[in-house]
SEFIKE-202252 format. One line per 10 residues: their letters; for each residue x, y negated, z negated of C-alpha. Coordinates in steps of 0.05 Angstrom, whole numbers, plus 5000, padded with zeros to 4 digits. Last residue first. Example, Ala and Ser with C-alpha at 12.3 -4.5 7.8 and 13.67 -1.06 7.14 Angstrom:
<pts>
sa> 5273 5021 4857  5246 5090 4844
</pts>
This chain:
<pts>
xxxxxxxxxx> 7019 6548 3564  7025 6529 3637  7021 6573 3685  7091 6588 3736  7106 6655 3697  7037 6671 3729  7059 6647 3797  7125 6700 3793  7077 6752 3777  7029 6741 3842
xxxxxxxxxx> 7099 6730 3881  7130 6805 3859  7068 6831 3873  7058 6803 3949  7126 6829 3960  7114 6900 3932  7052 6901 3976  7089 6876 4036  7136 6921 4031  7089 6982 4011
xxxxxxxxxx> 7061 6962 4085  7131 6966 4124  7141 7038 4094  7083 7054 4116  7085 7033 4179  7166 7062 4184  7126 7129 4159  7073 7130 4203  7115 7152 4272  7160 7211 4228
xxxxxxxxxx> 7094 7228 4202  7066 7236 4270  7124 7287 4289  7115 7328 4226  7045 7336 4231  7061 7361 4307  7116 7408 4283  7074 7439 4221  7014 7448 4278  7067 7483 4317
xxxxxxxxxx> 7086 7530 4262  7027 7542 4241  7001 7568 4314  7065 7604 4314  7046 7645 4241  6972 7651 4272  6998 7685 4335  7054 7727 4295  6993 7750 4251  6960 7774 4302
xxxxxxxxxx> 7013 7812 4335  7020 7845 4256  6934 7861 4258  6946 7914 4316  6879 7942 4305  6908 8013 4294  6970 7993 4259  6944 7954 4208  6878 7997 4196  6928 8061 4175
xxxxxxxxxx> 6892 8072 4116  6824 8064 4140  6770 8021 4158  6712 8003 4211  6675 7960 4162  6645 7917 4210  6668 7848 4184  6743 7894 4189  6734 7924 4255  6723 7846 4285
xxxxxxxxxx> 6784 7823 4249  6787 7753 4226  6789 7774 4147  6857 7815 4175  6882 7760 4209  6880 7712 4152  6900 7764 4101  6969 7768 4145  6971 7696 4150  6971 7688 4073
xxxxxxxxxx> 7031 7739 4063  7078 7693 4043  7152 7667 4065  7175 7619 4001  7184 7544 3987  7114 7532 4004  7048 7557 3986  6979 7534 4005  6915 7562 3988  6848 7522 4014
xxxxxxxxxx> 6850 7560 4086  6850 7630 4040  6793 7609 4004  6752 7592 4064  6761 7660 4095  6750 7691 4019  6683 7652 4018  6678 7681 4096  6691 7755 4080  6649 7749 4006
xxxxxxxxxx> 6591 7713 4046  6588 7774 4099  6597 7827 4042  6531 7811 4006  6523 7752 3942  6585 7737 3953  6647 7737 3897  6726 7724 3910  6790 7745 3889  6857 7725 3898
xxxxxxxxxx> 6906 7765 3867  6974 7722 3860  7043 7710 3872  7068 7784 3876  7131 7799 3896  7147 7863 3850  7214 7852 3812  7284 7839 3804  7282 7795 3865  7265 7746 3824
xxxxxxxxxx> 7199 7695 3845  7225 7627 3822  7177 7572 3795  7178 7500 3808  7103 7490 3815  7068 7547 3786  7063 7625 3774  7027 7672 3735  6964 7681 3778  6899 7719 3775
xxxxxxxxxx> 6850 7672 3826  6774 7678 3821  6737 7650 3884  6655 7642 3870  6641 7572 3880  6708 7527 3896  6784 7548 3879  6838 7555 3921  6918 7553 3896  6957 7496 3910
xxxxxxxxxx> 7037 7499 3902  7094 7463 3928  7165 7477 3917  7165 7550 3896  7228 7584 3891  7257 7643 3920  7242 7715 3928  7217 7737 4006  7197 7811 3992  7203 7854 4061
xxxxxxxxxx> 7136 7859 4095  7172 7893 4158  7190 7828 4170  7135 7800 4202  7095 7819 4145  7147 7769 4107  7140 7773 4031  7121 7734 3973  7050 7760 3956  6983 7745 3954
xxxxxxxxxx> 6949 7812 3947  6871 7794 3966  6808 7821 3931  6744 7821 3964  6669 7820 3920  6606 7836 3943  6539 7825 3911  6506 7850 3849  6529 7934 3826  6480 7948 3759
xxxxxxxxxx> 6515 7987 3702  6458 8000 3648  6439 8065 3672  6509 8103 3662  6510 8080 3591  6540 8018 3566  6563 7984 3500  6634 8050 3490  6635 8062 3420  6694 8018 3372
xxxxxxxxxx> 6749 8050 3363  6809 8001 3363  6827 8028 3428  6760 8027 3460  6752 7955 3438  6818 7939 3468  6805 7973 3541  6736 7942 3547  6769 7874 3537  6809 7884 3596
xxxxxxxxxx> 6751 7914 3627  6705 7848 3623  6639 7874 3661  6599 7833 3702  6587 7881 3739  6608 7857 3812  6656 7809 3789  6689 7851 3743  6699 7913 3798  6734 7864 3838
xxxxxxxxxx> 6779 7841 3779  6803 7907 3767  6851 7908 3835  6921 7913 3794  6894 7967 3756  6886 7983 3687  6923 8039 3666  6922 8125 3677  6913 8121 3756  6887 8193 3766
xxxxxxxxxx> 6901 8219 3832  6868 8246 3905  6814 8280 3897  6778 8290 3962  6718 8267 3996  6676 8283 4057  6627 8243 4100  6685 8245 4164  6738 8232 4113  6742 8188 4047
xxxxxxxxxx> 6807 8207 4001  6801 8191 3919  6831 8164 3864  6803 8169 3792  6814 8102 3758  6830 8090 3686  6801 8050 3629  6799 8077 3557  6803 8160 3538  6813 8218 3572
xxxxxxxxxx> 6796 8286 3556  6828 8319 3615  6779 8353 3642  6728 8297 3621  6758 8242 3668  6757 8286 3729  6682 8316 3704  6672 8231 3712  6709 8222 3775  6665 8278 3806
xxxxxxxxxx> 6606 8241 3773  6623 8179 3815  6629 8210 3874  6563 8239 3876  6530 8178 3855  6567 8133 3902  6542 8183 3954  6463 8175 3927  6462 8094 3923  6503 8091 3994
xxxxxxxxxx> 6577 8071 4003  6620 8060 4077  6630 7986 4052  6657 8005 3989  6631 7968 3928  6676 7930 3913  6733 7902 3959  6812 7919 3963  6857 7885 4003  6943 7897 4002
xxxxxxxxxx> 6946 7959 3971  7005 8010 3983  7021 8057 4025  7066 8037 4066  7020 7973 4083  6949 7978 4058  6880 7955 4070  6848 8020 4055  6829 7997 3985  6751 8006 3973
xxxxxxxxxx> 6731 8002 3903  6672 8045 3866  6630 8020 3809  6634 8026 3735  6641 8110 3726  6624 8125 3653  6641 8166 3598  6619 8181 3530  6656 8235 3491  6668 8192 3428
xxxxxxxxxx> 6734 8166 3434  6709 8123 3491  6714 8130 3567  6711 8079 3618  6724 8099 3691  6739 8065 3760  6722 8103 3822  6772 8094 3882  6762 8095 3955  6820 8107 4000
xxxxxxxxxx> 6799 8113 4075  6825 8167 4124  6809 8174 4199  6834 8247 4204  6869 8269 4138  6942 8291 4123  6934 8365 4100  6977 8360 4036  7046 8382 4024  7087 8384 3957
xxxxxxxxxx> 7141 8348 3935  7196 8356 3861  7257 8305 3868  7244 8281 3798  7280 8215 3773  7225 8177 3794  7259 8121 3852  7320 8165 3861  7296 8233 3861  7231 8212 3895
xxxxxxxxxx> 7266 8182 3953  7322 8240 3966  7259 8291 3964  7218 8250 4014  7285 8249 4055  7294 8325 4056  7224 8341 4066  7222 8292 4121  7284 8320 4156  7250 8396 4145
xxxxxxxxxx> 7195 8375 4186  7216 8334 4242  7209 8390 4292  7143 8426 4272  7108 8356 4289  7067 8295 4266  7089 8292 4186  7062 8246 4151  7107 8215 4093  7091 8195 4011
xxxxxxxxxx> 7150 8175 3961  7129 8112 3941  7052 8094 3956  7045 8060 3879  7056 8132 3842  7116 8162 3812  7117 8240 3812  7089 8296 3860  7133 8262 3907  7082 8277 3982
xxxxxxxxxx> 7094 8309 4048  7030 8292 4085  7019 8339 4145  6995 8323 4213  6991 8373 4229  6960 8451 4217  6952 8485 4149  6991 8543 4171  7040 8509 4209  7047 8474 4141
xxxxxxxxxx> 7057 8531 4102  7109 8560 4151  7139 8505 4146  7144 8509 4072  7170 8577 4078  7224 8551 4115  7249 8493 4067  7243 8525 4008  7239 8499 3942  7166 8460 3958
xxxxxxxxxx> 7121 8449 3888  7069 8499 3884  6987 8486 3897  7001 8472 3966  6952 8443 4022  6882 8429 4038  6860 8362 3996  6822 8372 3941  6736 8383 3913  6737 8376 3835
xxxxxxxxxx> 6709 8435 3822  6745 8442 3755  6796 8490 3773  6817 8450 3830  6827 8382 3789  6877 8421 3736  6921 8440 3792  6917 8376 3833  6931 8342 3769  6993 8394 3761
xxxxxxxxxx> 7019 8376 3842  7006 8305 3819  7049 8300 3765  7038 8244 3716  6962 8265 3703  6969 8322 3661  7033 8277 3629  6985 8214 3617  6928 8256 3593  6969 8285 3544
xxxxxxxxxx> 7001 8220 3523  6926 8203 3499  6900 8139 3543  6907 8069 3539  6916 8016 3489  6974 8047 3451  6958 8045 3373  7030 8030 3332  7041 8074 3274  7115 8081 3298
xxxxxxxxxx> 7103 8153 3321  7041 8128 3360  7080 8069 3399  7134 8124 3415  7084 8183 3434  7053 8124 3486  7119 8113 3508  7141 8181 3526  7076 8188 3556  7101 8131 3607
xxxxxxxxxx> 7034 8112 3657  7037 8035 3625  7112 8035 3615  7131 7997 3674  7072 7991 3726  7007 7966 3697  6980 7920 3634  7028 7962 3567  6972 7937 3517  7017 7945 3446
xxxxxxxxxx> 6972 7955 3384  6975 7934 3316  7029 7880 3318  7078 7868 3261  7124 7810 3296  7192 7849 3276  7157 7924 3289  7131 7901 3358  7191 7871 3378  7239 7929 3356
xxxxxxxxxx> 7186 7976 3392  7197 7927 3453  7274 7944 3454  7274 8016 3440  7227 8028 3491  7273 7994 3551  7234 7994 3610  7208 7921 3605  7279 7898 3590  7348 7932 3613
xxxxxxxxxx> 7311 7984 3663  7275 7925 3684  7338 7891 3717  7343 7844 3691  7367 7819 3630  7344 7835 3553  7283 7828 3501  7276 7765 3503  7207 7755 3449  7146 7703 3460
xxxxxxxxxx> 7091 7691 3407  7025 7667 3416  7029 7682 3493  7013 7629 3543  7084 7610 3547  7120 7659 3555  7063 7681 3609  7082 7616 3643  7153 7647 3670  7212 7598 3641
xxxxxxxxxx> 7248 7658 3597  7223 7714 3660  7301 7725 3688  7326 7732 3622  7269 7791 3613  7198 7781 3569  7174 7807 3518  7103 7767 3493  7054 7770 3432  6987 7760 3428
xxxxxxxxxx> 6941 7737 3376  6867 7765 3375  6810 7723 3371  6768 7770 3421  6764 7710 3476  6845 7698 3459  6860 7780 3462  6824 7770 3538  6856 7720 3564  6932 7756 3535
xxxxxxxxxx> 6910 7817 3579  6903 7764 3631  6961 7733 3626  7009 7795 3615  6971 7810 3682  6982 7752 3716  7069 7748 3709  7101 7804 3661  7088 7865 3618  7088 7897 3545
xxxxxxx> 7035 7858 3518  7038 7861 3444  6976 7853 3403  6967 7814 3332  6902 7821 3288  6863 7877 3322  6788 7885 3313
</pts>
């Protein structure tokens, strides 16, 4: 096994990578920004390098930097966790040129998989069943129009680079087309450096269900559950839950073996998830997450498999433990974002520091975390606080264990996202199932937040009001008591000798 491994991230999941070196008795080493120098991960890691200021294009993004690190603290491997360099071929080619292993896939998988118009490509000619639209990326205007007239809206007007939900817009009508197009393009250049899009039929009633993969150097490959992430604002995931509530035994097997010929086209190695659209009883490709993702822990407590120490003994060669057979789904399990941002707000982050801090805990809750008392979240970078994630033995104990969880969890100093969770895990169409991507909208789930966030409010108000009534009691108590002390130790220095 390894000796030394460098974690080339930040917050929980340079923690949990680093967990899972400590149970394999590998040392870690950390990199880490001048705005990270207090973060816990520094801490937690064996070793602990600066590698530069924010923002990330200065420190986690910079190759040079964290190859200088890995050279000077003579690592064997470098686990890149998720965003940042973890879906970078470049990097990958990097960490290989400098003798280095990269725990993840080949670089060639990474660049098939880095454009999603070429995935689609490759995908297509492999029977991998896609979404109706263009195989080309759009350079005109017109004829694209004409394409999507021909395919029929809504459209989805998509960045074939980047991932995360950036760069993606549905279109409703001939009339707003070519704006879209224009400002899907402007996105992607500036967020991926590549202004490239392409069109997709945008899907009635759609839900996001994902298949996560292990593959070895060997040829064996496996499909470890499915995830359902519909939950999501702009595009991007806010609940997830394992297994899918909308899965059967013979479907889960269908899509699962899709995601494993997915995996095999493109001869991929170590964890990765194979994305996929859910409409009306068919599914779609939809992308090939290349890295660990944010919502693994789901799929771990369902399994009872440990992916993040999956990836390592893939990458130091060792055969994949587990065929198909031996990967048995028990229970439910729900996954919450907890994040530092106002859903009133249009969800915009809310950085700042953390005053007080109690996170749940109790049977069955599981909370990834890399903050604490005291702690700032920067505005350099993604708001996340924690992933809380909890276990039931079916999906009506995971919805109330992650009910109860989220009335244990209190943050303060910054604007969350708890009362958003809260109104979702209250939702009728949610205990039922009734998802899809645009479940916010549809159930109106932001006017209940506002009704929990003023209920809050109040309660604050009345808690504050009796306290300001107590406090002169109180205060008038610990007099007393400090007066009854002070006389007990004056009678003492009274005793005789």
């Amino acid at each position: 096994m390894f000796d030394k491994v460098l974690v080339a991230n930040r917050g929980e999941i340079a923690i949990r990578v680093m967990r899972a070196c400590k149970e394999l008795g590998i040392s870690t080493v950390g990199v880490y920004s001048d705005a990270d120098s207090n973060a816990l991960f520094t801490k937690y890691a064996d070793e602990a390098y600066a590698i530069g200021e924010p923002p990330a294009s200065k420190s986690y993004l910079n190759i040079d930097k964290i190859l200088d690190v890995a050279e000077k603290s003579g690592v064997d491997a470098i686990h890149p966790g998720y965003g940042f360099l973890s879906e970078n071929a470049n990097f990958a080619d990097a960490c290989d040129k400098a003798g280095i292993t990269f725990i993840g896939p080949p670089s060639e998988a990474i660049r098939k998989m880095g454009s999603k118009i070429s995935a689609r490509e490759i995908m297509e000619k492999a029977g991998v069943p896609v979404v109706p639209g263009t195989g080309e990326p759009i350079d005109n205007v017109d004829e694209a129009m004409e394409i999507a007239d021909s395919i029929g809206y809504p459209v989805m007007i998509k960045a074939s680079a980047g991932g995360g939900g950036i760069g993606m817009k549905v279109v409703h009508s001939k009339e707003k087309f070519a704006a879209s197009v224009r400002s899907i393009q402007s996105v992607a250049k500036s967020t991926f450096g590549d202004p490239t899009v392409f069109i997709e039929k945008y899907l009635p009633e759609p839900r996001h269900i994902e298949f996560q993969i292990l593959a070895d150097k060997y040829g064996n490959t496996i499909y470890v559950s499915d995830r359902e992430c519909s939950i999501q604002r702009r595009h991007q995931k806010l609940i997830e839950e394992a297994p899918s509530p909308v899965m059967t035994p013979e479907f889960r097997e269908t899509m699962g073996e899709a995601a494993v010929k997915a995996a095999k086209t493109i001869n991929y190695e170590n964890a990765g998830t194979v994305e996929f659209l859910y409409s009306k009883g068919d599914f779609y490709f939809l992308e090939v997450n290349t890295r660990l993702q944010v919502e693994h822990p789901i799929t771990e407590l369902i399994t009872g498999i440990d992916l993040a120490k999956d990836q390592l003994k893939i990458a130091y060669g060792e055969e994949l433990p587990y065929k198909q057979d031996d990967i048995k789904i028990n229970g439910c399990a729900i996954e919450c974002r907890i994040n530092a941002e106002d859903p009133l707000n249009d969800f915009a982050p809310s950085p700042g520091k953390i005053r007080r801090y109690r996170s749940a805990g109790g049977p069955g809750v599981r909370v990834d975390s890399g903050v604490h008392v005291g702690y700032t979240i920067s505005p350099y970078y993604d708001s996340m606080i924690s992933k809380l994630s909890v276990w039931g033995r079916d999906r009506d104990e995971a919805i109330n264990r992650m009910k109860r969880a989220l009335y244990e969890y209190v943050v303060v100093g910054v604007t969350t996202n708890l009362p958003f969770h809260r109104a979702v895990l209250s939702n009728s169409e949610f205990k039922e199932g009734n998802l899809t991507t645009h479940f916010i909208e549809d159930n109106n789930i932001l006017e209940e937040v506002k009704k929990i966030v003023d209920a809050d409010s109040k309660a604050s108000r009345t808690l504050a009001s009796a306290l300001d009534d107590y406090n002169p009691k109180v205060a008038a108590v610990a007099a007393a008591v400090k007066s009854y002390m002070e006389s007990t130790q004056e009678l003492d220095r009274r005793k005789p000798k």
